[in-house]
C-alpha positions in Angstrom: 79.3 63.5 100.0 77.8 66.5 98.2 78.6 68.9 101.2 82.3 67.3 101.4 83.0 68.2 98.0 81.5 71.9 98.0 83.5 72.3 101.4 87.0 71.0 99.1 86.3 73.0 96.5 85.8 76.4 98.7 89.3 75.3 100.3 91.0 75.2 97.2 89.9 78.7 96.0 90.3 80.1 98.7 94.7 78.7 98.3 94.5 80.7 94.9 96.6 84.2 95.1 95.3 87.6 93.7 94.8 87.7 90.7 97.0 89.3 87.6 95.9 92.3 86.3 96.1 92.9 82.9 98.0 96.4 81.9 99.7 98.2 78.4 102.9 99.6 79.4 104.8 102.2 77.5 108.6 103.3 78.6 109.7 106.5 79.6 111.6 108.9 77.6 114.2 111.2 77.0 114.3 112.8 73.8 113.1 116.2 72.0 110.2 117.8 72.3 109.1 121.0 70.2 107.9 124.0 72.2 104.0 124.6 70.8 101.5 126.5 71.5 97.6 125.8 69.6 95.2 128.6 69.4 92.3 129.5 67.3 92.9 131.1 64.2 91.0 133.9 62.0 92.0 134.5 58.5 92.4 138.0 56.8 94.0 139.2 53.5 96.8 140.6 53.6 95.5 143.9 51.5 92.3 144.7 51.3 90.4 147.8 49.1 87.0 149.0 48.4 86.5 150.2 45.2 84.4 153.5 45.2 84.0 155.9 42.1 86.4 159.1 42.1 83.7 160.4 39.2 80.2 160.6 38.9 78.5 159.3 36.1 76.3 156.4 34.0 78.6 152.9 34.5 78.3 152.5 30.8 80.7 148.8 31.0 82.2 146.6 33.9 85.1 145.2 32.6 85.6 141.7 34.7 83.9 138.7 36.1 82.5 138.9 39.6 84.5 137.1 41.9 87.1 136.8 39.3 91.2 137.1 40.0 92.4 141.0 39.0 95.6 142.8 38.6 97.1 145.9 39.9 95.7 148.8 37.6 93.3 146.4 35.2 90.1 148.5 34.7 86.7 147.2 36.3 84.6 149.7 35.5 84.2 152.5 32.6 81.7 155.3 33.8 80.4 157.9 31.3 83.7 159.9 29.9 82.0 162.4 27.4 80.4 165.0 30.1 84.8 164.9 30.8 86.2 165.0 27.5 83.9 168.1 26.8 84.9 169.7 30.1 88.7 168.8 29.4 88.4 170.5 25.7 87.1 173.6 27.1 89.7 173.7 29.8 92.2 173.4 26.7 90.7 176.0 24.9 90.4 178.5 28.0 94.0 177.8 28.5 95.1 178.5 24.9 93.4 181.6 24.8 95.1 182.6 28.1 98.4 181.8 26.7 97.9 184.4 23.9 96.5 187.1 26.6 99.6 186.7 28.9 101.8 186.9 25.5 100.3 190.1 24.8 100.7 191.2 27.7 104.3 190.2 27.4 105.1 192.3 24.8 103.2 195.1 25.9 105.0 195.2 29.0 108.3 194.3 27.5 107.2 197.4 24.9 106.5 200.0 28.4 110.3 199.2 29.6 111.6 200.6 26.2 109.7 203.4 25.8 110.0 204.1 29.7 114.0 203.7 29.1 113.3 206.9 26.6 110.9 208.7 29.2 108.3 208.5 26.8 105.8 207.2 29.4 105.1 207.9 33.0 106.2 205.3 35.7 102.7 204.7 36.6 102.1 203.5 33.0 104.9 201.3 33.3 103.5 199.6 36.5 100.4 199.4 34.9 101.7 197.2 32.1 103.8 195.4 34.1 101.1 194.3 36.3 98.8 193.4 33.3 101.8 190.8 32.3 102.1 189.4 36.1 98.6 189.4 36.1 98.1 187.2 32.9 101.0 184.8 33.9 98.9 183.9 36.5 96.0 182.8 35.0 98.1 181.2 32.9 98.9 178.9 35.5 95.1 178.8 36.7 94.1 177.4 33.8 96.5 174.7 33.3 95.9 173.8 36.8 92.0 173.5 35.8 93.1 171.5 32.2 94.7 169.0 34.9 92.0 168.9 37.0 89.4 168.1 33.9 92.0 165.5 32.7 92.2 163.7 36.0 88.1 163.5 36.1 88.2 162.0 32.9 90.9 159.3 33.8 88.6 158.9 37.0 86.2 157.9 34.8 87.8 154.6 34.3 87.5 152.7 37.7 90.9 150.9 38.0 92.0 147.8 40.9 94.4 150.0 43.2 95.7 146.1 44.1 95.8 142.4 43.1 93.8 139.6 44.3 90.5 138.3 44.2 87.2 140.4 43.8 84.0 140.1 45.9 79.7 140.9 45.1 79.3 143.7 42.6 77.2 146.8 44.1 76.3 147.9 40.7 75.9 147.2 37.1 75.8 148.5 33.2 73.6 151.7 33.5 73.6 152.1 37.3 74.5 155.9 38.3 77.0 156.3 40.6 78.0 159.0 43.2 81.8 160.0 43.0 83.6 159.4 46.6 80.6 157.4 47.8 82.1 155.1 51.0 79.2 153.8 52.1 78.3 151.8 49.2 81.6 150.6 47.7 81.3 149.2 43.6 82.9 146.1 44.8 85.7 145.2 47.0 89.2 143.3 46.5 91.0 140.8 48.8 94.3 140.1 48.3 95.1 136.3 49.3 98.4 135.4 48.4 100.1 135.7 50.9 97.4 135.7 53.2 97.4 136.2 57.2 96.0 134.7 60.0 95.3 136.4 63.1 95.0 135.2 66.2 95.6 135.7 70.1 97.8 133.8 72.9 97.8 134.2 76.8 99.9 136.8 78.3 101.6 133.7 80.0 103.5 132.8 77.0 104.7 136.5 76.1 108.1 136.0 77.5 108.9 132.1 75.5 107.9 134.4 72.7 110.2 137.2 73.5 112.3 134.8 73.7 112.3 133.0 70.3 112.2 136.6 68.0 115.8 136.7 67.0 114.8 133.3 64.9 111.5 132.9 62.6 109.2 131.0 64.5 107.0 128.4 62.4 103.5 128.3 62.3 101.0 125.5 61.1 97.4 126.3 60.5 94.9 123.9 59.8 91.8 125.0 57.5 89.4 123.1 59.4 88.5 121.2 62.5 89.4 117.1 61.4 91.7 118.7 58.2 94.7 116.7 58.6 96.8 118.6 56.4 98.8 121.4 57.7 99.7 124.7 56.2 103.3 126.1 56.7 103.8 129.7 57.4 105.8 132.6 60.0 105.0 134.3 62.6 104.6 137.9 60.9 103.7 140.4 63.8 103.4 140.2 67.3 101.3 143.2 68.8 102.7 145.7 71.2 100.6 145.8 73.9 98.9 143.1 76.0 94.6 143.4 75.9 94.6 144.3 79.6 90.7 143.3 79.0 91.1 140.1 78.3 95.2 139.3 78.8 96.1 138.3 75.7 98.4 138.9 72.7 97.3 139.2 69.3 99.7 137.5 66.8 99.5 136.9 62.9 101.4 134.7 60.8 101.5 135.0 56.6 101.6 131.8 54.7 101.9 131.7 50.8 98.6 130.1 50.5 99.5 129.3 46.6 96.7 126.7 46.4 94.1 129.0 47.9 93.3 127.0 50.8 92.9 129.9 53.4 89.9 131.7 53.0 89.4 135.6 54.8 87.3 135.2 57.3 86.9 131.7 58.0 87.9 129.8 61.6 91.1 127.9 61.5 93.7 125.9 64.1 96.6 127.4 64.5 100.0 126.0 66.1 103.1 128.4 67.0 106.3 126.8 67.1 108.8 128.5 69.1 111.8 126.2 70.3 112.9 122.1 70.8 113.0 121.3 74.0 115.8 118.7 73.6 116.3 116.1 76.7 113.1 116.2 78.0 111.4 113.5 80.2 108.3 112.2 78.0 105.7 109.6 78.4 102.4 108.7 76.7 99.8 111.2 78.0 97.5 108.3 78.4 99.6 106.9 81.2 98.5 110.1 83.1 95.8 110.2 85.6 94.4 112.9 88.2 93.8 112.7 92.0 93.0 115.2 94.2 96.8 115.0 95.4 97.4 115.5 91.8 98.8 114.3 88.2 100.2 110.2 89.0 101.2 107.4 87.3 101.7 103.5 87.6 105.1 102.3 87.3 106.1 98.7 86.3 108.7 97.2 88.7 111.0 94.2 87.1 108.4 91.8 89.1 105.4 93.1 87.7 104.3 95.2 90.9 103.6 98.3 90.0 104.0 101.7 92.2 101.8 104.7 92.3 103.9 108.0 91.6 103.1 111.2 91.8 104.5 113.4 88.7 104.7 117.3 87.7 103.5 117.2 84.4 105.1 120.3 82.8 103.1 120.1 79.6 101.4 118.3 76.7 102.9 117.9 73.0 100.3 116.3 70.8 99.4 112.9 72.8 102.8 112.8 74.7 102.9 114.3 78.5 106.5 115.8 79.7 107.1 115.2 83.3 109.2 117.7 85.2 109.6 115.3 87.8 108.8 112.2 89.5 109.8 109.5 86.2 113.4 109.1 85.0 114.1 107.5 81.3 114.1 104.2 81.1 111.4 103.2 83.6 107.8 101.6 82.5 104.4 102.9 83.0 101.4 101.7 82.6 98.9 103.1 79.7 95.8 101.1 80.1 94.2 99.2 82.7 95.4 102.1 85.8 91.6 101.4 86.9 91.8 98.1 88.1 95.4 98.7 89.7 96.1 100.0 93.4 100.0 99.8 94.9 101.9 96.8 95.2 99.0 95.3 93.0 100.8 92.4 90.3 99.7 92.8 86.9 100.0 91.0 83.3 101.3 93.3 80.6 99.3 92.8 77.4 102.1 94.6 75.0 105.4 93.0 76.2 108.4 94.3 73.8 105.9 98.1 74.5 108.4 99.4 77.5 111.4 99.0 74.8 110.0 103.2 73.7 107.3 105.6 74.7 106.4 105.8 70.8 104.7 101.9 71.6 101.8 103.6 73.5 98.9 103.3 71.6 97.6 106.2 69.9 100.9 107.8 69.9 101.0 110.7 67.3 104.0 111.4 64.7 105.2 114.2 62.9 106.6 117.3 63.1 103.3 119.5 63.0 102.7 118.5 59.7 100.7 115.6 60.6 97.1 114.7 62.0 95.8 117.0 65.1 96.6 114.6 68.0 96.9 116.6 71.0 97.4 120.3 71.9 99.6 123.1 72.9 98.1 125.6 75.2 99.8 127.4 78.2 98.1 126.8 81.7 98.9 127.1 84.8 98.3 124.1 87.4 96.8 125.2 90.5 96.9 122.3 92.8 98.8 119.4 93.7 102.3 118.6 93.4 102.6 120.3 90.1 101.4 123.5 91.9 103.3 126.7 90.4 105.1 125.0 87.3 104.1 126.1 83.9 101.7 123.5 81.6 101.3 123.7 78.4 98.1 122.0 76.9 
C-alpha cells in the first residue's frame, strides 16, 4: 500500500507544468531625455590675490579679522608711515627751493634777452643764461617727480585689499617687519567666492555635442559633496581651446552665484553639464538591462506572459533610466527583476501588474530635472563589443 501511494503521488507531480516565474515589469518609453554629461569637479575663486607689502617697514596695526569678509580698497594692514612722511617733507622742501632756483633763473635769462636786444652782452652770455633757466626747469620736474615718488611710499604704507571676498591665515602680525615686494611670503591672501568657479575636465568624445550646444547657455549642476542631494545651479563659463593631447580631455568651468557660500575653493565636487533634450527617445528602466557576451539584452513580456530575450543598443544612461537605440519600441514590457531565473519562452508571474502602464513604475526610478538626488550618471563611453559596437554611450 505504502509503495502504491508513493508511486501515485510521483505520477501526479510529475502532470504538473513548469512552474511561473515571478518577474517586475516596467513599460517601454518614449519621451524626453536631457543630454548630460557627470564629471568630477574642483572648485576655485573666481579672483584670487596675495597681499604682499609695496613698503618696508614695522606693521604697527592689522586692520581686520583673520578669515573675515573684506572689500575692494578696505585697509588690512598699517606699516610704519613716519620714516615716509619725513622723506615726503624733504622731497617738498627740495622741490620748493628748486621752484625758486628755476625762477631765478627765469628772470635772469628773461633779463640776458633784453640787454642782448641792446647788444649789451655777448651771445655766449646769453646762451649761458639761457641754459641756466633750461637747466633749472628740469630739476624742477626732477623733484616733483621724487615728491611723487615719496608720496606713493607713504600711501604704500597702508596695505589695502586690491579685491573683495574672503581672507585666508595671516603671515604676520602687530610689530612683525616686513620686506617691501616680498612674493614669497605673502601678508595674507584673498579669495573671491561669489561667484565662484568650478573647474573640471570631459573626454574629447564629447567636444563636438559641446560645440554643438554654444550658441545657448548650457546648465550646469554641481553637488558639494558625494551623498549631497541638493544641487547647485550654474553656466558653463569657459571651455578651453585646446584638447590635453596627454590625457584627451577638455577642461571646462562653470560660475555659479554661490550666494549661501556652499562652494568652497579647493574642495572635490560632482558636477553635471547639461547640453540638449533629447525629445522622443526610446527609454527603459536601466535595471531591466543585463550584459552577455553577445552584449546589452533584455526580457520582454509577451500578452501570455512568455517572455523573449532581445538584444538592445543601449545608446546611453540618464540617471537610472537606459535609452535604447534599437531593439525595444514604446509600448512593449520588460522585465526589471527576476531576469535571473528567466530563459526564452520561459512563463512568468508579474509581481507589479498595473507597472507596464509607464517606465517611471520601475523601482528605483529617479525624478527630477538635475535638481534632485544623484541616481545615475552621465559619462560618454564608447561600447566596444556586441551589438552596440560603434554607437556612442553615455554613462
Amino acid at each position: 500500500m505504502i509503495a502504491a501511494l508513493a508511486l501515485t503521488g510521483c505520477g501526479a507531480g510529475g502532470a504538473r507544468g513548469p512552474q511561473r516565474v515571478p518577474i517586475a515589469v516596467a513599460a517601454v518609453e518614449s519621451r524626453s531625455v536631457p543630454y548630460e554629461i557627470e564629471a568630477t569637479g574642483t572648485v576655485e575663486p573666481l579672483q584670487s590675490a596675495s597681499i604682499t607689502a609695496q613698503a618696508a617697514g614695522l606693521v604697527t596695526r592689522v586692520m581686520f579679522r583673520e578669515g573675515s569678509e573684506v572689500a575692494a580698497g578696505q585697509a588690512l594692514f598699517q606699516i610704519d608711515p613716519r620714516p615716509y612722511e619725513a622723506a615726503q617733507a624733504e622731497a617738498a622742501g627740495v622741490l620748493a627751493r628748486s621752484r625758486a632756483q628755476s625762477e631765478t633763473a627765469r628772470l635772469d635769462a628773461q633779463h640776458a634777452e633784453a640787454l642782448a636786444a641792446q647788444q649789451l652782452i655777448s651771445p655766449d652770455e646769453l646762451q649761458t643764461k639761457r641754459a641756466n633757466a633750461a637747466a633749472m626747469a628740469a630739476t624742477v620736474s626732477a623733484d616733483s617727480a621724487a615728491l611723487l615718488s615719496a608720496r606713493l611710499d607713504l600711501d604704500h604704507a597702508t596695505v589695502r585689499a586690491p579685491i573683495g571676498g574672503r581672507t585666508g591665515s595671516l603671515a604676520v602680525h602687530e610689530g612683525d617687519l616686513v620686506r617691501a615686494n616680498d612674493v614669497t611670503t605673502p601678508l595674507t591672501t584673498i579669495n573671491r567666492l561669489r561667484p565662484i568657479r568650478v573647474r573640471f575636465t570631459v573626454s574629447q568624445a564629447d567636444l563636438p555635442e559641446i560645440r554643438r550646444s554654444r550658441g545657448r547657455p548650457a546648465r550646469v549642476d554641481i553637488a558639494p559633496s558625494e551623498g549631497d542631494s541638493v544641487w547647485i545651479t550654474g553656466t558653463l563659463a569657459f571651455v578651453d581651446n585646446a584638447v590635453d593631447p596627454a590625457s584627451g580631455t577638455l577642461m571646462l568651468k562653470a560660475e555659479a552665484p554661490n550666494r549661501d557660500g556652499a562652494l568652497w575653493p579647493g574642495e572635490f565636487v560632482r558636477v553635471r553639464l547639461r547640453l540638449f533634450e533629447q525629445a522622443g527617445a526610446t527609454v527603459v528602466p536601466a535595471a531591466a538591462v543585463t550584459s552577455s557576451q553577445k552584449g546589452p539584452y533584455c526580457y520582454v513580456v509577451s500578452p501570455d506572459t512568455t517572455v523573449e530575450m532581445r538584444q538592445v543598443t543601449v545608446q546611453r544612461t540618464w540617471r537610472d533610466l537606459a535609452v535604447i537605440a534599437s531593439g525595444l519600441k514604446a509600448g512593449e514590457t520588460v522585465v526589471t527583476d527576476g531576469q535571473l531565473r528567466l530563459s526564452p519562452g520561459a512563463r512568468a508571474v508579474i509581481r507589479n501588474p498595473g507597472a507596464g502602464n509607464t517606465a517611471g513604475g520601475a523601482p528605483g526610478q529617479g525624478g527630477g530635472d538635475g535638481g534632485g538626488a544623484d541616481t545615475g550618471t552621465k559619462r560618454a563611453a564608447r561600447s566596444g563589443t556586441g551589438p552596440g559596437a560603434g554607437t556612442e554611450s553615455v554613462k
